[in-house]
Gaussian input, Z-matrix of N, CA and C with variables (Angstrom, degrees):
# hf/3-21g

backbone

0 1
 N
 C     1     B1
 C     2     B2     1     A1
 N     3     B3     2     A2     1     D1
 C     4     B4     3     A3     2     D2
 C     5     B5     4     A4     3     D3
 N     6     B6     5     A5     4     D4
 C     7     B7     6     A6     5     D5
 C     8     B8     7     A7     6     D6
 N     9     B9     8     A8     7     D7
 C    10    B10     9     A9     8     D8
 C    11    B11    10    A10     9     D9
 N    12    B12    11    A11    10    D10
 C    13    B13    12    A12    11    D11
 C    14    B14    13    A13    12    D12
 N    15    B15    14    A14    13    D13
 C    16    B16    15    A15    14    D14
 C    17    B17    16    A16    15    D15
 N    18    B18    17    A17    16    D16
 C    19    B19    18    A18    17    D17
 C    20    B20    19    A19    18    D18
 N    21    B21    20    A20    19    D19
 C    22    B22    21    A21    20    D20
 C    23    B23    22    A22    21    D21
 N    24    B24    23    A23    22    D22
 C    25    B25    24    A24    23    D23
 C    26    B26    25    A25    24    D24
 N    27    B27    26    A26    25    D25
 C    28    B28    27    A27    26    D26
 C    29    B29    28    A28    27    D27
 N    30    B30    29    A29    28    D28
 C    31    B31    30    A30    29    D29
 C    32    B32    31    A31    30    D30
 N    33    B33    32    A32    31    D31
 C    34    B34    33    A33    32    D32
 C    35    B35    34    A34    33    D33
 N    36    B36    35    A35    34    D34
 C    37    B37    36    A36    35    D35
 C    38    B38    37    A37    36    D36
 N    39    B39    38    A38    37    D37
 C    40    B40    39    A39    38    D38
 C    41    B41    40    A40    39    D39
 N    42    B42    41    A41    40    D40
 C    43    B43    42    A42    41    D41
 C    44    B44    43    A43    42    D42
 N    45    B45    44    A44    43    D43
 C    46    B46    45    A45    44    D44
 C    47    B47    46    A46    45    D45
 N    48    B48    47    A47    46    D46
 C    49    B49    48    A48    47    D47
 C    50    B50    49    A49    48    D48
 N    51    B51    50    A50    49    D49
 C    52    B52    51    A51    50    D50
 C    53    B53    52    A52    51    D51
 N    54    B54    53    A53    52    D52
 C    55    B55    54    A54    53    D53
 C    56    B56    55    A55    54    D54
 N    57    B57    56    A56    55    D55
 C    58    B58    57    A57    56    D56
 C    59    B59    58    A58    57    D57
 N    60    B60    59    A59    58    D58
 C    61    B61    60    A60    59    D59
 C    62    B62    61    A61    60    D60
 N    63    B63    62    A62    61    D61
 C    64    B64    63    A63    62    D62
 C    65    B65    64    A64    63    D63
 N    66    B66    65    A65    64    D64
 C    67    B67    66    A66    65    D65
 C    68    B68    67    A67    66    D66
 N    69    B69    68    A68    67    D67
 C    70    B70    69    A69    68    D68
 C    71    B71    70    A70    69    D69
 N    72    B72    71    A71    70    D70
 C    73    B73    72    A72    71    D71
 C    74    B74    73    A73    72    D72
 N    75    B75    74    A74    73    D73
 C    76    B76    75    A75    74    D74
 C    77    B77    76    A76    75    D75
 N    78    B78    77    A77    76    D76
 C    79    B79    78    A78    77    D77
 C    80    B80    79    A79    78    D78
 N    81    B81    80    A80    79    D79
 C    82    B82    81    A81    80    D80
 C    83    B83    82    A82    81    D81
 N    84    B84    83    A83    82    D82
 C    85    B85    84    A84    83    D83
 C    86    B86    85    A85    84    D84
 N    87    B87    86    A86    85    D85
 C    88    B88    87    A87    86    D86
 C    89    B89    88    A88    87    D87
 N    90    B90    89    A89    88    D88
 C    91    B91    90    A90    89    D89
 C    92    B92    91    A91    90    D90
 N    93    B93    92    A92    91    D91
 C    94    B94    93    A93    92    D92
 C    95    B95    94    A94    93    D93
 N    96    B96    95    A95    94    D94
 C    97    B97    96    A96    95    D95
 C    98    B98    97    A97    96    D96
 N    99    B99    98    A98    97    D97
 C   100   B100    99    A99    98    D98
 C   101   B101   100   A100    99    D99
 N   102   B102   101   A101   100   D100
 C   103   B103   102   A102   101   D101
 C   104   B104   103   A103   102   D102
 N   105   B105   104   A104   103   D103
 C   106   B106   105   A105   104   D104
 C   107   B107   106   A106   105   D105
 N   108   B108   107   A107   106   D106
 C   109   B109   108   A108   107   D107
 C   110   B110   109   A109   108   D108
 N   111   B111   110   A110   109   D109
 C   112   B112   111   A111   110   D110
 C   113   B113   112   A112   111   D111
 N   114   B114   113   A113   112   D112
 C   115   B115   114   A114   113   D113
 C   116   B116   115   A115   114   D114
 N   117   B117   116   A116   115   D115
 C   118   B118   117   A117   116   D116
 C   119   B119   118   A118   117   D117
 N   120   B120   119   A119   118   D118
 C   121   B121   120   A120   119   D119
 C   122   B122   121   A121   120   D120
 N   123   B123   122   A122   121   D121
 C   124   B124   123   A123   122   D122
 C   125   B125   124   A124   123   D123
 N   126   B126   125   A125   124   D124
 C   127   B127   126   A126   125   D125
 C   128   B128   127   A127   126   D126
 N   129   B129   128   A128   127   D127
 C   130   B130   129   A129   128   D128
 C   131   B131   130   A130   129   D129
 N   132   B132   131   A131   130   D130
 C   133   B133   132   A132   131   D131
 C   134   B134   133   A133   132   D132
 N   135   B135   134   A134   133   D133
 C   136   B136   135   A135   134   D134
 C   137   B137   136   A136   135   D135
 N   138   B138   137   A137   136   D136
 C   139   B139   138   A138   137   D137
 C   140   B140   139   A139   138   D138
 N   141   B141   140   A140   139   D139
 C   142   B142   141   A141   140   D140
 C   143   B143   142   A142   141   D141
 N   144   B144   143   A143   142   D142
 C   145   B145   144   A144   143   D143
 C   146   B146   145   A145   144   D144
 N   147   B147   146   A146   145   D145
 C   148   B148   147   A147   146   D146
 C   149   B149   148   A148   147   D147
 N   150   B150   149   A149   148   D148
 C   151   B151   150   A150   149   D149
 C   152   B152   151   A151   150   D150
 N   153   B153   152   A152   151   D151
 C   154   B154   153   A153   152   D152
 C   155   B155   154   A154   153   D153
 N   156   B156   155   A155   154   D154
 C   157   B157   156   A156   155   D155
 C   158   B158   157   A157   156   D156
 N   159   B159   158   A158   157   D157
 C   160   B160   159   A159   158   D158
 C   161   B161   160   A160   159   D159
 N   162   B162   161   A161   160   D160
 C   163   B163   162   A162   161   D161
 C   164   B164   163   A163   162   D162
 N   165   B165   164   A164   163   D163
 C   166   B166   165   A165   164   D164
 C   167   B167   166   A166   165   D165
 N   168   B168   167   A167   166   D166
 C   169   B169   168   A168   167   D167
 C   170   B170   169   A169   168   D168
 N   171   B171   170   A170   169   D169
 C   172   B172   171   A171   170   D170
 C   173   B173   172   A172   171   D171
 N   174   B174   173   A173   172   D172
 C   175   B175   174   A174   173   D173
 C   176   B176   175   A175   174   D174
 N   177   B177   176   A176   175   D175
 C   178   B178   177   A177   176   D176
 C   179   B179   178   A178   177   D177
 N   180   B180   179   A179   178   D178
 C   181   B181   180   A180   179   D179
 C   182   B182   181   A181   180   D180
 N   183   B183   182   A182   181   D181
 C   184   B184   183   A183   182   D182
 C   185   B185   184   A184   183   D183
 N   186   B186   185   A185   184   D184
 C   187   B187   186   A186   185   D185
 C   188   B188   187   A187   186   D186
 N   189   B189   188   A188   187   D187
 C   190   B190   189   A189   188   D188
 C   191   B191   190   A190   189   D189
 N   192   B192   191   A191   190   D190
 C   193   B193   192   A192   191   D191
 C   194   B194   193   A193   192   D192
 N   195   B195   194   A194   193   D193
 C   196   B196   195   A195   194   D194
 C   197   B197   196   A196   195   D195
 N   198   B198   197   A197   196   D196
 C   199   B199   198   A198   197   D197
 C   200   B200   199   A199   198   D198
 N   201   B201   200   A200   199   D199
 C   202   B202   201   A201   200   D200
 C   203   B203   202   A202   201   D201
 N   204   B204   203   A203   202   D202
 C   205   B205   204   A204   203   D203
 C   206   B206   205   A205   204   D204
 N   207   B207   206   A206   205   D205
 C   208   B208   207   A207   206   D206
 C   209   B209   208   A208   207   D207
 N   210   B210   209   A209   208   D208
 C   211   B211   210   A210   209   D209
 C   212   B212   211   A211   210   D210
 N   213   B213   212   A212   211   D211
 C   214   B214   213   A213   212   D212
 C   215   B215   214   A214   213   D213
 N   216   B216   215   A215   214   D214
 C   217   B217   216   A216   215   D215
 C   218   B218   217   A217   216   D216
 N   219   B219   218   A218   217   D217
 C   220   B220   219   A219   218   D218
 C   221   B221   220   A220   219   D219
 N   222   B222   221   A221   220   D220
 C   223   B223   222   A222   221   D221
 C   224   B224   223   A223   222   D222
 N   225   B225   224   A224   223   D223
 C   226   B226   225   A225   224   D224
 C   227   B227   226   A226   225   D225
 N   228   B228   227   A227   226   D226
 C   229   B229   228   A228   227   D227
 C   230   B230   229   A229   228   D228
 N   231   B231   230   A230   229   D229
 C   232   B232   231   A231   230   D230
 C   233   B233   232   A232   231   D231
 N   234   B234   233   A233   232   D232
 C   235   B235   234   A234   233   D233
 C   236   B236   235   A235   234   D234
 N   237   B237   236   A236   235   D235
 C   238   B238   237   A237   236   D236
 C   239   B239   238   A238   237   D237
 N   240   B240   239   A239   238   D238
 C   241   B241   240   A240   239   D239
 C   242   B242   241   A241   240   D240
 N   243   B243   242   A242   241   D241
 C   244   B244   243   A243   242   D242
 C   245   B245   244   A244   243   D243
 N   246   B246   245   A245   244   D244
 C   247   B247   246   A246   245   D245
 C   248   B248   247   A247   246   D246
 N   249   B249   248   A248   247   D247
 C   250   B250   249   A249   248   D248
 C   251   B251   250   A250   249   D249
 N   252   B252   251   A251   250   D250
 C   253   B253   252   A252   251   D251
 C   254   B254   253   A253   252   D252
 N   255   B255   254   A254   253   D253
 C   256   B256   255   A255   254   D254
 C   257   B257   256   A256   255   D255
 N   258   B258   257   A257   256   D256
 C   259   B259   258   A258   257   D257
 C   260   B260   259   A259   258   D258
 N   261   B261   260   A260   259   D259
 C   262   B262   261   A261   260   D260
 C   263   B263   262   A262   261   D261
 N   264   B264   263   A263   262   D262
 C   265   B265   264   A264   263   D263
 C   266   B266   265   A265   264   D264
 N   267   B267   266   A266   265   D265
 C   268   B268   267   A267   266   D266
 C   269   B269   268   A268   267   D267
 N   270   B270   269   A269   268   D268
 C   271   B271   270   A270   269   D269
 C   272   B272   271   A271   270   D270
 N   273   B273   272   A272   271   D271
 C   274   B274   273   A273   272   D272
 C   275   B275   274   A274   273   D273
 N   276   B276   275   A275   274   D274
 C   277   B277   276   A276   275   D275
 C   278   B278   277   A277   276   D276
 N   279   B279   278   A278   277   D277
 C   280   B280   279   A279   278   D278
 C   281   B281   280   A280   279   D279
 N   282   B282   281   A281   280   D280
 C   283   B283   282   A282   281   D281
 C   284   B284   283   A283   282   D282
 N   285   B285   284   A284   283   D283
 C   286   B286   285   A285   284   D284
 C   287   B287   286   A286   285   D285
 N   288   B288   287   A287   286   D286
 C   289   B289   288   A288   287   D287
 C   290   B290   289   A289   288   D288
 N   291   B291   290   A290   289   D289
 C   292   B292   291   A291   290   D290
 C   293   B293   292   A292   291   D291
 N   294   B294   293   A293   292   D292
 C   295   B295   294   A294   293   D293
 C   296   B296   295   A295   294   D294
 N   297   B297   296   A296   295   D295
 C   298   B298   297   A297   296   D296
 C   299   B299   298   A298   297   D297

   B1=1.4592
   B2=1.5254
   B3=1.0466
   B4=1.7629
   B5=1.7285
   B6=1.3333
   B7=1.6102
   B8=1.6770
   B9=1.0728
   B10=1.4725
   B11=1.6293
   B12=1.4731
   B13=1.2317
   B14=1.9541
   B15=1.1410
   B16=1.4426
   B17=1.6759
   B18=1.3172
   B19=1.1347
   B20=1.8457
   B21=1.5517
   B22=1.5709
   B23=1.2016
   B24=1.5499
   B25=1.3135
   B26=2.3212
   B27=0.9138
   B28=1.4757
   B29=1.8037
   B30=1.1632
   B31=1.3214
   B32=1.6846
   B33=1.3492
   B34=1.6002
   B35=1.4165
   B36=1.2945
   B37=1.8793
   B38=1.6506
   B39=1.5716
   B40=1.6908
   B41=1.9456
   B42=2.0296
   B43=0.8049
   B44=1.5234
   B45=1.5239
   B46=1.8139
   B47=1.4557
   B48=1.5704
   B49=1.7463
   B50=1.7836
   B51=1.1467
   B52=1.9273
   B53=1.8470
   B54=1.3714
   B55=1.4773
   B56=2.0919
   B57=1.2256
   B58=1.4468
   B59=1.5795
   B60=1.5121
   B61=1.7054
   B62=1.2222
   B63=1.2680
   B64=1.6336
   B65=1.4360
   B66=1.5390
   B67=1.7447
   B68=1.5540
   B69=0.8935
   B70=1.6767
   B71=1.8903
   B72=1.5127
   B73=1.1439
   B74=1.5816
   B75=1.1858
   B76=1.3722
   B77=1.1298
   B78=1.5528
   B79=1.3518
   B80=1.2573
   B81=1.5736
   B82=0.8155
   B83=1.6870
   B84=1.2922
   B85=1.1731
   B86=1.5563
   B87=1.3318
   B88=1.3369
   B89=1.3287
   B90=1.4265
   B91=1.1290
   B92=1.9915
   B93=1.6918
   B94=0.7529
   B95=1.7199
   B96=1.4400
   B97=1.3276
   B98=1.2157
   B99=1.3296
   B100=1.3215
   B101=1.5672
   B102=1.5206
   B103=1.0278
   B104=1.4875
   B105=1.3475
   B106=1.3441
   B107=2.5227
   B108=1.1175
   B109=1.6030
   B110=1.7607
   B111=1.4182
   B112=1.0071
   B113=1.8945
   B114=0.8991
   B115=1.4539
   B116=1.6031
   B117=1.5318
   B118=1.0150
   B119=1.7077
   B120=1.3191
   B121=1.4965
   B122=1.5930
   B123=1.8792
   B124=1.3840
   B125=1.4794
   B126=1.5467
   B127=1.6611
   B128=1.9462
   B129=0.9405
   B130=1.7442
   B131=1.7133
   B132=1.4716
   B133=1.7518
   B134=1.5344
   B135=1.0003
   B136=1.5087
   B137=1.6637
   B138=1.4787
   B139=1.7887
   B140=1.9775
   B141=1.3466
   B142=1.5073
   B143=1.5150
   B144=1.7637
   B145=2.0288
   B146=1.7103
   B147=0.7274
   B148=0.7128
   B149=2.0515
   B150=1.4074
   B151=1.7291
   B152=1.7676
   B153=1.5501
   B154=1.2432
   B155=1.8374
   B156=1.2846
   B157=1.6803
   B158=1.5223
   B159=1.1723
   B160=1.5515
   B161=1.5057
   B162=1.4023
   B163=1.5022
   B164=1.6151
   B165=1.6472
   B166=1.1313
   B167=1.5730
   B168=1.6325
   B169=1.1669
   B170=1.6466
   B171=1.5671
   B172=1.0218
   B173=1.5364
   B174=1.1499
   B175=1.7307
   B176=1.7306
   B177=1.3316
   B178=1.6685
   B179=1.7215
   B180=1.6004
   B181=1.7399
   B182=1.8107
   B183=1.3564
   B184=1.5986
   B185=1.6881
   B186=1.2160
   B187=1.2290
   B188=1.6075
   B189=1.2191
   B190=1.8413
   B191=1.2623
   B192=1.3856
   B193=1.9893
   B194=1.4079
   B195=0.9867
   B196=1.7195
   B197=1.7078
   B198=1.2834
   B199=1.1086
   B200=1.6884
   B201=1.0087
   B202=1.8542
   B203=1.3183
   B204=1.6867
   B205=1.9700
   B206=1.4839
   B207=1.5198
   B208=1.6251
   B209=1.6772
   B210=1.4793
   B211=1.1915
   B212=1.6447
   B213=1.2340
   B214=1.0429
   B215=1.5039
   B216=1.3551
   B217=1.5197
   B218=1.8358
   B219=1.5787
   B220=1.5317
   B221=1.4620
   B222=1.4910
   B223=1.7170
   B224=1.8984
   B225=1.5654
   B226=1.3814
   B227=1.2142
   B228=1.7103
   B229=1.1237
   B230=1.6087
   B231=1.0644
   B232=1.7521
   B233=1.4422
   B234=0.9134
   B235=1.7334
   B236=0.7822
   B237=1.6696
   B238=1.9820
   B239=1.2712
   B240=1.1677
   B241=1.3715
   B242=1.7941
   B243=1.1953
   B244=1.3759
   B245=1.8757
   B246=1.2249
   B247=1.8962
   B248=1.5055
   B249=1.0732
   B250=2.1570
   B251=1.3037
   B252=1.0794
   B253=1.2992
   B254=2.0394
   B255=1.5339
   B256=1.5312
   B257=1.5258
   B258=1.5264
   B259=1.0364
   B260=1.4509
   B261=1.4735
   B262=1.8460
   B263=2.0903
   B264=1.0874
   B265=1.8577
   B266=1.6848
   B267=1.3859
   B268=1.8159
   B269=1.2562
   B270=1.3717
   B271=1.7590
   B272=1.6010
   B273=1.2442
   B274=1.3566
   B275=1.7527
   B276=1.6279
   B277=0.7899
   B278=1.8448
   B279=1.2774
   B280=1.5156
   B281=1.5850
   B282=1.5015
   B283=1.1954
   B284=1.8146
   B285=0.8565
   B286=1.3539
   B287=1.5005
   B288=0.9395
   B289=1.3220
   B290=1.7370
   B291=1.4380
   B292=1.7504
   B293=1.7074
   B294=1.3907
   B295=0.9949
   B296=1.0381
   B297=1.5187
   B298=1.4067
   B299=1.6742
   A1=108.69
   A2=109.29
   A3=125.58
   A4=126.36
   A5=89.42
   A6=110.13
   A7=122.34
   A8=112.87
   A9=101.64
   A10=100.04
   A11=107.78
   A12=109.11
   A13=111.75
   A14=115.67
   A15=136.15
   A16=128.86
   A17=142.22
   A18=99.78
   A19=67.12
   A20=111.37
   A21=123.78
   A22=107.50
   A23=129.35
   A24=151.63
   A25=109.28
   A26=95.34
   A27=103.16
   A28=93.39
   A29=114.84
   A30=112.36
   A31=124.92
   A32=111.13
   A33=103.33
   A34=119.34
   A35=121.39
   A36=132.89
   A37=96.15
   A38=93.81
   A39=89.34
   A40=82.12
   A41=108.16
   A42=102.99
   A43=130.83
   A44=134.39
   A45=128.73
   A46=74.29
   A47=108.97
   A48=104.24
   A49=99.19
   A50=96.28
   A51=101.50
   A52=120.96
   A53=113.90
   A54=101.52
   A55=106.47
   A56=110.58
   A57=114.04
   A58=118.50
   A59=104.23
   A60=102.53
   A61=138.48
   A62=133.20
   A63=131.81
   A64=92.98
   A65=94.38
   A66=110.07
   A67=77.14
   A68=114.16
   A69=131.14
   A70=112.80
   A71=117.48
   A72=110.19
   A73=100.92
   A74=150.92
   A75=161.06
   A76=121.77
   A77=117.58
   A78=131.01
   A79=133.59
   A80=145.29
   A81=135.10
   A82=131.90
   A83=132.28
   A84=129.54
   A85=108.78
   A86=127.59
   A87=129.05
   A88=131.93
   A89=110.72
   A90=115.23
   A91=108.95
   A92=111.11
   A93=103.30
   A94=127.04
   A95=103.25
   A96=101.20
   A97=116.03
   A98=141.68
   A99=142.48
   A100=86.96
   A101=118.78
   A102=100.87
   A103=107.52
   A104=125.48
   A105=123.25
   A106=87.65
   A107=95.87
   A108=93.48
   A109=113.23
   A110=111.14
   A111=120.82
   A112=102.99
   A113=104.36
   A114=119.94
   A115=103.95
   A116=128.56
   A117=116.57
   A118=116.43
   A119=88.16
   A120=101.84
   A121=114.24
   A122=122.61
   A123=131.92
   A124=100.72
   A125=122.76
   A126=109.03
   A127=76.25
   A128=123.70
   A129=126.01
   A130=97.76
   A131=103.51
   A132=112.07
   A133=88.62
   A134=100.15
   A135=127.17
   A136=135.43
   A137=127.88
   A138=98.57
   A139=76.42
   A140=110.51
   A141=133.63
   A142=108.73
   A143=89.78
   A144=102.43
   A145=102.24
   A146=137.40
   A147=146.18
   A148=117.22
   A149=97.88
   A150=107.89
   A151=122.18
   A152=101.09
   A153=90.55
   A154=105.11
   A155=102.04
   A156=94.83
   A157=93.97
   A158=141.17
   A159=126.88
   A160=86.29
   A161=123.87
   A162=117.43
   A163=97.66
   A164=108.49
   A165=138.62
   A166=108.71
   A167=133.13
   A168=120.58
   A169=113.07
   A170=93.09
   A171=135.81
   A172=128.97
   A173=119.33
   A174=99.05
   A175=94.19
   A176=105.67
   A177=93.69
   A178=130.65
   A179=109.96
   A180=111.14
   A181=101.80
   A182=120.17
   A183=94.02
   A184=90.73
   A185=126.08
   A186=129.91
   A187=109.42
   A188=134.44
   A189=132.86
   A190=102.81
   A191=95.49
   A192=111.64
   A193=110.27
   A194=127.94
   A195=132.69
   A196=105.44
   A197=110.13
   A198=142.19
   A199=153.07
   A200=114.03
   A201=92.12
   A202=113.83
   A203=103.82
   A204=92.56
   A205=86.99
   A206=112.74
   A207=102.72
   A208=108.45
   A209=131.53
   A210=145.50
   A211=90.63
   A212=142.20
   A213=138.89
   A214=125.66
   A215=114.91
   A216=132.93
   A217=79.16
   A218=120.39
   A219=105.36
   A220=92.58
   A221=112.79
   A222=116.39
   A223=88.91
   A224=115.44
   A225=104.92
   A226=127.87
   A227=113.56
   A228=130.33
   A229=130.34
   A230=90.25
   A231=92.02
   A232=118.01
   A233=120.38
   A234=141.36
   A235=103.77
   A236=111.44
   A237=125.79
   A238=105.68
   A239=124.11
   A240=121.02
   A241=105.10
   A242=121.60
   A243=133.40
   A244=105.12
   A245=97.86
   A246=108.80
   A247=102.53
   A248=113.72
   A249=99.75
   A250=111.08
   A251=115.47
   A252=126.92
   A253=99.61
   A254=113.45
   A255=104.81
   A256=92.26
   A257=126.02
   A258=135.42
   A259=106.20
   A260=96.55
   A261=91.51
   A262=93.34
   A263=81.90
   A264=97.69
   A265=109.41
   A266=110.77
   A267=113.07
   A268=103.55
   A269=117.84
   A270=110.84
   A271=105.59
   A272=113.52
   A273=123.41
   A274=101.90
   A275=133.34
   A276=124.37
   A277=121.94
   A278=113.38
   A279=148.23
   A280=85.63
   A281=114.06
   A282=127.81
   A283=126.00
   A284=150.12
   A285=148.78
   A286=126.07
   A287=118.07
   A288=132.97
   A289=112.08
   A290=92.80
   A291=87.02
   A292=112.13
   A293=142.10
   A294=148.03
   A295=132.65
   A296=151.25
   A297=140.69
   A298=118.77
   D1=111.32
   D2=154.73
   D3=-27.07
   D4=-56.58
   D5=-160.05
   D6=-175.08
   D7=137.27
   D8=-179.48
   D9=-142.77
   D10=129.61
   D11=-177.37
   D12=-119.64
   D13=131.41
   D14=157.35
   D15=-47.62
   D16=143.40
   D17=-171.01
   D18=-160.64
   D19=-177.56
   D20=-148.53
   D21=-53.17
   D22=-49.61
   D23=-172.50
   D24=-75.01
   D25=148.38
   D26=-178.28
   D27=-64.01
   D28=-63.24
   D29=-175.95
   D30=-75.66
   D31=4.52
   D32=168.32
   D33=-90.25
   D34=107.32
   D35=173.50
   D36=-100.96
   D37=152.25
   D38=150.00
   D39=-147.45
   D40=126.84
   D41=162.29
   D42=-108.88
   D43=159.60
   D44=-165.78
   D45=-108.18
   D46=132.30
   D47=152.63
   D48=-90.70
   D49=150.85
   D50=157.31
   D51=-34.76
   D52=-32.81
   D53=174.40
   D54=-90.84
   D55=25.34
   D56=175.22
   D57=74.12
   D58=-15.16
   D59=138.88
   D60=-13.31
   D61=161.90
   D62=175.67
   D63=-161.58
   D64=175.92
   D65=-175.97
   D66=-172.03
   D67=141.22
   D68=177.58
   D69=-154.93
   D70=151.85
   D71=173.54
   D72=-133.03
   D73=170.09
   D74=-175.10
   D75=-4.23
   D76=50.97
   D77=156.28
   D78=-31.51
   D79=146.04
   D80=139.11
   D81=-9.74
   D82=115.48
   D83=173.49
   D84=-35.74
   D85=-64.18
   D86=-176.28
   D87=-56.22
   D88=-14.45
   D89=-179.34
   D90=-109.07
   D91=-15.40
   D92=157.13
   D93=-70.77
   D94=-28.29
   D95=170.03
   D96=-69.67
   D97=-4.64
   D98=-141.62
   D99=-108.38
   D100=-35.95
   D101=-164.48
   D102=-121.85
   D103=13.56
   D104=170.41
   D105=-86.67
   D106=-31.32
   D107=178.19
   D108=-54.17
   D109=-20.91
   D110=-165.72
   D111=-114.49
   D112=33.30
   D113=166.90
   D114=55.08
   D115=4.66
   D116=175.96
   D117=84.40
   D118=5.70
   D119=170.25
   D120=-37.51
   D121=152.26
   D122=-175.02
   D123=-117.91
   D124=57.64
   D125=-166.99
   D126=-140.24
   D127=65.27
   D128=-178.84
   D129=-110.92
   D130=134.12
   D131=171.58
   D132=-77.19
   D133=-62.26
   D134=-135.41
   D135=-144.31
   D136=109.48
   D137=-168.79
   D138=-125.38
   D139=148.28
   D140=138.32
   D141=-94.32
   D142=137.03
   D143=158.01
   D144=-116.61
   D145=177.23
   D146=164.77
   D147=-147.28
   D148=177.72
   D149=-162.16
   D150=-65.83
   D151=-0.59
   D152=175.63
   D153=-135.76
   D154=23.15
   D155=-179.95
   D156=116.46
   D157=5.06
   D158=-147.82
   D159=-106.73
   D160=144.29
   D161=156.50
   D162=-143.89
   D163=-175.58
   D164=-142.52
   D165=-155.41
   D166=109.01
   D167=166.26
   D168=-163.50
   D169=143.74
   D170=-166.41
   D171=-90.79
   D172=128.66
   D173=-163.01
   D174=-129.25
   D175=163.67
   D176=173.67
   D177=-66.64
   D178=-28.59
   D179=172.23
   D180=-58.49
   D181=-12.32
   D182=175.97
   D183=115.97
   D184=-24.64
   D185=-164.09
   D186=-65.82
   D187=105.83
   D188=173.07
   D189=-97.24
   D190=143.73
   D191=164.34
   D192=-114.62
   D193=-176.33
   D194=149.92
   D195=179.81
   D196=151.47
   D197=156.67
   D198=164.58
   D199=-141.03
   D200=-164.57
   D201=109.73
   D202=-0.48
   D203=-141.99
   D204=-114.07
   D205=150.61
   D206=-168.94
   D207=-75.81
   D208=175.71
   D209=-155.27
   D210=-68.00
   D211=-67.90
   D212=-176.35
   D213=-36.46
   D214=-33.60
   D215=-145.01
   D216=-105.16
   D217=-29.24
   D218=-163.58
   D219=-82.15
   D220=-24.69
   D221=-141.90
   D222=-74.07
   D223=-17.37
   D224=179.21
   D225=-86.55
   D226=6.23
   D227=168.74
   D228=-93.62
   D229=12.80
   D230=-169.26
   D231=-92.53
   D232=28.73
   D233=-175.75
   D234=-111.63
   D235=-61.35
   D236=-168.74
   D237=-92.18
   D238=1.05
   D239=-155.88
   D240=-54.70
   D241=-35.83
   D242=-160.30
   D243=-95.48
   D244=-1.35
   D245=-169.75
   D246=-126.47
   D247=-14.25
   D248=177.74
   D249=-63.08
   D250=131.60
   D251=-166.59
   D252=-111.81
   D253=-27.92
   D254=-176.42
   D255=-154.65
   D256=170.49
   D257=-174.79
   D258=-161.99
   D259=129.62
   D260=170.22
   D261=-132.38
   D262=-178.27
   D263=-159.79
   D264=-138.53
   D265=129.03
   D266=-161.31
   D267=-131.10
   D268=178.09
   D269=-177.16
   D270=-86.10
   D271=165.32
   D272=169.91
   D273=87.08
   D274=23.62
   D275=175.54
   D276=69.64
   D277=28.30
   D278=-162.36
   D279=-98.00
   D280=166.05
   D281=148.44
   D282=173.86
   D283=117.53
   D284=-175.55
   D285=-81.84
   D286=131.64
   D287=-155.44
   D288=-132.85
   D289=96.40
   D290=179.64
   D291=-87.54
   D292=148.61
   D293=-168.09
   D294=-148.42
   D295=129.77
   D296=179.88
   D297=-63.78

């Protein structure tokens, strides 16, 4: 296993196996769309959810998404937006953002 992420609900996971696999249960709408858009592809590093709908994902070409996150929380991303490399998500509308 890669990664296993938590998300608002007791029962929402989304897990990355090491061959870029996933198994996920009651995701975020957006991120389920994110990835039925993406054909359902098995090439995933990595996904964060976080506590209010917010997620984070990572694919092996280098390619990141994220969202969920309210207008304010994106508007502080628009610098790095093209360099985050990981993202995790905290209560109170918080979140960390690692970046090149």
């Amino acid at each position: 296993v890669r990664s296993v992420a938590f998300g608002k609900d007791w029962d929402s996971y989304f897990i990355v196996f090491d061959d870029g696999g996933w198994q996920s249960k009651n995701i975020p709408n957006g991120l389920n769309d994110l990835i039925n858009r993406r054909q359902k592809r098995g090439d995933l590093v990595c996904v964060s959810l976080g506590p209010k709908g917010e997620y984070f994902i990572s694919a092996r070409n280098g390619r990141n998404w994220y969202g969920g996150m309210k207008t304010h929380q994106s508007n502080q991303l628009t610098k790095i937006r093209d360099r985050i490399t990981f993202m995790d998500f905290g209560d109170d509308d918080t979140f960390l953002a690692r970046y090149k």
